[in-house]
C-alpha positions as CSV (number, residue, x, y, z in Angstrom):
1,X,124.5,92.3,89.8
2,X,126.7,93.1,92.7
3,X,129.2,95.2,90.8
4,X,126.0,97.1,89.3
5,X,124.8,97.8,92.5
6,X,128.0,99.4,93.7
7,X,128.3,101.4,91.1
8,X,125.0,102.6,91.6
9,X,126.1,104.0,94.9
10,X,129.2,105.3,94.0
11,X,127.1,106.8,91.3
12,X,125.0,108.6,93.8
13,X,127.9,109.7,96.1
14,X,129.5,111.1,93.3
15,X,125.7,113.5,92.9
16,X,125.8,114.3,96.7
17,X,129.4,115.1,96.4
18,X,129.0,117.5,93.0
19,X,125.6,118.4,94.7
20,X,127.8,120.0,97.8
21,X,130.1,121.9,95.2
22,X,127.5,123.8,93.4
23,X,127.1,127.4,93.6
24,X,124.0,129.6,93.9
25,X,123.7,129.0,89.8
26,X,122.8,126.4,87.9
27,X,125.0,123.9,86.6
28,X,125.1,120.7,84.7
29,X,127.8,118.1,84.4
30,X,127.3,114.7,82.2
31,X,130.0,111.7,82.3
32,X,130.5,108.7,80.1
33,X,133.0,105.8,81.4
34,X,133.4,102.2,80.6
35,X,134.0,100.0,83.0
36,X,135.1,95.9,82.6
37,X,132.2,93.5,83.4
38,X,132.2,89.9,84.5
39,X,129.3,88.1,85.6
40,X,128.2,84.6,86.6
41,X,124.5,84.4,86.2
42,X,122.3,81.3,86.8
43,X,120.0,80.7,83.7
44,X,117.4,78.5,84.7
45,X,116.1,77.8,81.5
46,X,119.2,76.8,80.0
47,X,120.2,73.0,79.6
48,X,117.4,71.8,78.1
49,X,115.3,73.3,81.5
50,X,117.8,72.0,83.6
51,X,119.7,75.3,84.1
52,X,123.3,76.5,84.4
53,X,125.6,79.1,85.5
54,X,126.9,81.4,82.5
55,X,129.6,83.7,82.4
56,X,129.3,87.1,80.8
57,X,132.1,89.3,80.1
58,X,132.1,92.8,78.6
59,X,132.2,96.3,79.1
60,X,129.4,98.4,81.0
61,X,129.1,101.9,79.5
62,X,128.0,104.2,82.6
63,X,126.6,107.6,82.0
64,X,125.4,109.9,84.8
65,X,124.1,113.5,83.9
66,X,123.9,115.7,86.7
67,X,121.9,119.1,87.3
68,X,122.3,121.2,90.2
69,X,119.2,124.0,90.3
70,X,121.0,126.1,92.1
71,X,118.8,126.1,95.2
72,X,120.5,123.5,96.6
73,X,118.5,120.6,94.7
74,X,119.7,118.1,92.1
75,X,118.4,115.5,89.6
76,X,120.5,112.7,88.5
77,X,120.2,110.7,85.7
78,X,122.0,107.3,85.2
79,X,121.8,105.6,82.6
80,X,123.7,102.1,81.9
81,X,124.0,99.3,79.6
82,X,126.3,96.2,78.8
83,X,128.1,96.1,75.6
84,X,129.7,93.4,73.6
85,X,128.3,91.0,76.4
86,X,128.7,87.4,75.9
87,X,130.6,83.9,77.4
88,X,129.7,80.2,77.7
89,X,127.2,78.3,79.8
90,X,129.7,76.9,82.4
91,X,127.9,73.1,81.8
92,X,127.0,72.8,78.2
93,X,129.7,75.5,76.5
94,X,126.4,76.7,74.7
95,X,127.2,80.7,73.8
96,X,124.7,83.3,75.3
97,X,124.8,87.1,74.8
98,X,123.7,89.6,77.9
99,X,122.3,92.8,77.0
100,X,119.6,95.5,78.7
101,X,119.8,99.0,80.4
102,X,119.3,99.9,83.8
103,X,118.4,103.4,84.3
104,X,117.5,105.5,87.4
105,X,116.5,108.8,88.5
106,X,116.1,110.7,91.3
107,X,115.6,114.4,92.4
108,X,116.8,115.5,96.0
109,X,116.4,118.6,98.3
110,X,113.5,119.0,100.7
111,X,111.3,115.8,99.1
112,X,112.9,113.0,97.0
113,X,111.7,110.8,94.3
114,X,113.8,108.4,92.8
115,X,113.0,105.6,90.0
116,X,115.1,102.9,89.1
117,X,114.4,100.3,85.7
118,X,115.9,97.1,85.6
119,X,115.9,95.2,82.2
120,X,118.3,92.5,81.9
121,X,118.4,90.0,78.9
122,X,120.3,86.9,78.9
123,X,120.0,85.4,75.1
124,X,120.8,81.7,74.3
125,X,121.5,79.4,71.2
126,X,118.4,77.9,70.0
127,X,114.6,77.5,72.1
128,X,113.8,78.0,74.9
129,X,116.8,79.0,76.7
130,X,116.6,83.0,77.4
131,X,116.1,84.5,80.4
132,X,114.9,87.9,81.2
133,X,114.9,89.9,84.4
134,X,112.8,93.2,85.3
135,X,112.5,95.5,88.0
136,X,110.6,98.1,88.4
137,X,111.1,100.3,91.6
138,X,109.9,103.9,92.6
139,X,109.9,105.7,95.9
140,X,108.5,109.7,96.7
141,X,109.5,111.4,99.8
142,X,107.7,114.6,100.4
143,X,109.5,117.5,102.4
144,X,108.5,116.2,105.5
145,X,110.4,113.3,105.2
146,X,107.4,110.9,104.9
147,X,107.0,107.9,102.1
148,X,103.9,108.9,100.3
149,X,104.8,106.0,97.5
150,X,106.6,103.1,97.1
151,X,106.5,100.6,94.2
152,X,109.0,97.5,93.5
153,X,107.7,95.3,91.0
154,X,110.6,91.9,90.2
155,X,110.0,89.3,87.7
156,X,112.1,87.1,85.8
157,X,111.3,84.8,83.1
158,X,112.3,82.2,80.4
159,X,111.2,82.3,77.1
């Protein structure tokens, strides 16, 4: 989750950075990179309810499409989600497979809104033993810099 949250950042550097570059016209730039994942994640429904740590390794495919509007705004798009995901639980050697997308948006110049979507899956052998965690978070900004809305909704559960 660390690693996802960096790269969320660098992700929106990388908008603020194109943002600077941009002209009086319009523009739009998409990129698509893989990057190597792995992830220790505590399962707590795992081991018969006992729980255990799991590690996932994979790829992460990363995709950010950017728009500049040429008035010195941008929207950003990122969209990510975990592929060919999967390793042992660290106590019982049981196999589990992680998949999900996180995406976020967010659209800056004199206001900002910006949404981000969480869903992460972990998937076990048999009952009992998958674990899923959700977030929902939103924030709007209007142009005079005050928080009119803010929303961050977390759950995690076991089914």
């Amino acid at each position: 989750m660390k690693k996802l949250l960096v790269l969320l950042a660098a992700g929106a550097a990388t908008a603020c950075v194109f943002a600077s570059t941009v002209g009086a016209s319009a523009s739009t730039t998409t990129v698509s990179t893989n990057f190597p994942l792995d992830v220790v994640v505590f399962v707590p429904c795992a081991a018969g309810g006992a729980g255990e740590l799991v590690e996932l390794t994979g790829t992460l495919h990363d995709l950010f499409h950017i728009t500049a509007d040429g008035n010195g705004g941008f929207h950003v798009k990122q969209h990510d989600n975990p592929q060919e995901l999967a390793g042992p639980g660290l106590t019982t050697g049981a196999k589990y497979q992680g998949n999900g997308v996180t995406q976020q948006e967010f659209n800056a110049k004199a206001g900002e809104t910006q949404t981000f979507i969480n869903n992460f899956r972990i998937i076990g052998q048999g009952p009992g033993n998958n674990f899923q965690l959700h977030e929902n978070f939103h924030i709007t900004i209007n142009a005079n810099g005050d928080l009119t809305a803010s929303v961050d909704n977390v759950s995690a559960d076991c089914n």
